[in-house]
Structures are given as structure tokens and as C-alpha cells.
C-alpha angles and dihedrals in degrees: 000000000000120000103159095267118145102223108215101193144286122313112291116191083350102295121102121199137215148180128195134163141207090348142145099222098187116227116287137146130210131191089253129099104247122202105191125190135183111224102181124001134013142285146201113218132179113202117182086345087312125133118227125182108200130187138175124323083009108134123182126181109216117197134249109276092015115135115227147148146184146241121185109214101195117042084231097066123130126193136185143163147130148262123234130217094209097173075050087059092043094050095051084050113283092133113223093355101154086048089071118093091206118216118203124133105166094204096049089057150082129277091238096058092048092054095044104026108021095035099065088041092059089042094057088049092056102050091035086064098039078059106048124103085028101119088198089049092066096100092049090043089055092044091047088050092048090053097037083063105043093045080055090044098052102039122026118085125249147174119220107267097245093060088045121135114264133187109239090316114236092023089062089044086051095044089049088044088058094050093059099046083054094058082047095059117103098163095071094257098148101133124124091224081057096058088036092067090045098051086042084239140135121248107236091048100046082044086057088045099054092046094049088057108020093053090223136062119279085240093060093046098050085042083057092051092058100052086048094065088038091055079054090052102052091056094038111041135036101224126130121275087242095052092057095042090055087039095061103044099274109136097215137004090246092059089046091051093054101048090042091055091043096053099032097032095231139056121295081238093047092053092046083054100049094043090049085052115089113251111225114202092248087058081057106032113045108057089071111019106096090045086067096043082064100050091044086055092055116125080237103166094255089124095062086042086053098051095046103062100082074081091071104066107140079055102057084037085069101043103053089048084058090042098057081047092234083115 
């Protein structure tokens, strides 16, 4: 699926990184850690069934298995971030990792955690994507990741998982359940009296319950699943744009082009033709890049963390005996 992310390459040193723009990204969740930052604009994000507003310089980690989506506010918006391998960190040293539910919500907090917690976060990210899709940069990329989780690690508040906050309990694992029987479908079976039956609910009940978790009505979201296999389609297939569009639910074309515009920004035949033009590294590159130059030049506070860590002993102890894979 295609969500407008720019993909910057696999895992190094267990962190991933990306970039995306003035996009709907439907809600989801993945087994990784996921630190996501707004570089420029502003965003609407809904989290666990909670509401965020981010604007620019706002970063907020969201937790492994964790729905989530997003909704940039401003065409201008620019989002990026990273994945995080957490059972990666544990085994290079960072003991019960994946046992934290992290809390950091850039946006809820003081001025004095965001200089000293959120700013060398933002910093590392930075410099983590400048440096992506360089071959000879893979050593400092590693060694970017590696500081970027232990200063995580080291620094942002948790609870342990099991105490972690949950929405309603059962009710969020069935919703999420749902979701992903819904990404499963193939046979057009996207209604919500369809999944009602299943669950041995009512509908208007399973319909309140969505809503409560997923943020959006049942209807939307399955509305998003099927431009997202139409999206596939477009790149994979050379049917015609109102073939696909009969073939995923959508009633006529002229239905499917204005939701697709409405959720893509742009026509289902304009983004065929973007994704079938080759994509040079200054078409991806430059628009930004100097936003996170900026943001790489920033006095962040890298520097102190750097220069702490010689406190932790016992810490990088731990890590370097991973690292040379005797642990």
C-alpha cells in the first residue's frame, strides 16, 4: 500500500526512517516503536481513540501496537520519523525494552523536557534521514540509531507495559481484530452488518464501538481500505481507472475520483502517471531537505547527552558486550 510515504531505506542498526507529506495515512498499527515529528504544518492525529493537534517542531512516540493515523491539516505539511526495532535494542543490551509503554507527547509537556528530552530526539532523526540512501554512511547511520535508543531509553518516561493505559480493553483487541480481517477481505465484504454477524454483535453497537477506538466511522475506514487497493492497483495493473474503481466497491467512477482526490490530493490518472515517471534523488530529496538541515544544525542538546554517558557505565557495559555478540 501506498500512503505517500518516502521510504528511505531497510532497518540499519534497527531503526528505519521516513519521510511523507500533505497525506491522509489511514489507522494502522506495527509491531515497531514509531517516533513521528512535524517538520513544517500541522497535523491531526488520533492515537487509541485520542486526539492530538501537532504543529511544527511537535514529536510524539506512539507505542508498538498502538492504532493510529494521520491527517495533515496545511498542504504544506511535512512529516517524518522513524521505526524502531525494540526486541533489536534489547538484544544489543537495552534490558525489557519492549516492556516499556513509552509517554512522550512533545506538545502536552514543559519547556524544559522538550529542550532536554524531545530536542535531541529531533536532532538524531534529522541527521539519521540526511544520511539515508548514502552506502558509505552506513557505519554513522548504525551508530545514529544506537544513540538515538539508548538516549530513549535513558530518558523518556514509561510505565511498565502491563500497566499501560488501554482503551475499554476487549472491546479495543476486537475492534483491532476487525481491522485486520478487513485488510484480509478480497470478496468485497466490507459492511459493517457483515462483521456484526461475525462478532455476534448488534450494529449499532459494533458501529459505536469502532468509532469509540478507530477515531472514524466503520463506513470511512473501509472506504480507506479500498483506495488503498485501488492505489495497488494503479501501479500494479493496467486496467482501466473505472475497472478498478468497480472492482473495489465504488459505485461509479465519478464517486471513486472524488474520494481519491480528496484523500491523495491529486486524480486516480495523475498519480498513475507520477508513480510510472522515474524518480531522480533531487525529486526526492530537495523538498526537505533543508528543513532538516535546520533542524540538524540546531544547538539540541546531543552534545550534553554525548558527553553523559561516560555515567552509565554499567549501560554501555552492557551494550558493547551485546555488540561483540558474547552476550
Amino acid at each position: 500500500m501506498d500512503y505517500g510515504f518516502e521510504d528511505l531505506g531497510s532497518l540499519s542498526g534497527g531503526v528505519k526512517a521516513f519521510v511523507h507529506g500533505a497525506l491522509e495515512v489511514p489507522f494502522h498499527w506495527h509491531d515497531h516503536l514509531e517516533i513521528l515529528m512535524v517538520v513544517r504544518g500541522s497535523v491531526r492525529m488520533i492515537i487509541d481513540g485520542q486526539e492530538c493537534l501537532m504543529g511544527s517542531d511537535d514529536l510524539v512516540i506512539i507505542n508498538a501496537h498502538s492504532a493510529h493515523n494521520s491527517v495533515s491539516l496545511d498542504p504544506g505539511t511535512v512529516l517524518c520519523g522513524v521505526h524502531i526495532d525494540v526486541a533489536h535494542a534489547e538484544r544489543q543490551g537495552l534490558v525489557d525494552f519492549s516492556k516499556r509503554y513509552l509517554q512522550c507527547k512533545s506538545f502536552l509537556t514543559a519547556k524544559h523536557f522538550c529542550d532536554d528530552v524531545v530536542a535531541p530526539m529531533r536532532g538524531l532523526i534529522a541527521r539519521l534521514i540526511l544520511s539515508s540512501g548514502n552506502v558509505e554512511d552506513g557505519l554513522l547511520r548504525t551508530c545514529l540509531a544506537g544513540l538515538l535508543c539508548c538516549h530513549i531509553y535513558r530518558h523518556v518516561p514509561y510505565v511498565p507495559r502491563r500497566e499501560a493505559p488501554s482503551v475499554n480493553g476487549d472491546g479495543r483487541e476486537r475492534v483491532m481484530r476487525i481491522m485486520e480481517r478487513m485488510r484480509a477481505e478480497r470478496d468485497g465484504r466490507l459492511s459493517l452488518e457483515y462483521f456484526a454477524e461475525m462478532e455476534g454483535l448488534s450494529i449499532p453497537h459494533l458501529s459505536r464501538l469502532f468509532r469509540r477506538h478507530v477515531g472514524i466511522c466503520f463506513r470511512d475506514y473501509a472506504q480507506n481500505i479500498r483506495l488503498d487497493r485501488a492505489v495497488s492497483q494503479l501501479v500494479e495493473s493496467g486496467q482501466s481507472i473505472v475497472d478498478i474503481a468497480l472492482d473495489e466497491g465504488f459505485s461509479s467512477g465519478s464517486l471513486f475520483y472524488a474520494k481519491f482526490r480528496e484523500r491523495f490530493g491529486c486524480t486516480p490518472a495523475e498519480y498513475r502517471r507520477r508513480r510510472a515517471e522515474p524518480q531522480g534523488e533531487a525529486g526526492s530529496a530537495h523538498p526537505y531537505r533543508h528543513l532538516l538541515m535546520e533542524l540538524a544544525e540546531r544547538d539540541d542538546g546531543l552534545s550534553r547527552q554525548l558527553m553523559r554517558l561516560p555515567e552509565s557505565r554499567e549501560l554501555v557495559a552492557v551494550c558493547a558486550l551485546h555488540a561483540s555478540g558474547m552476550g
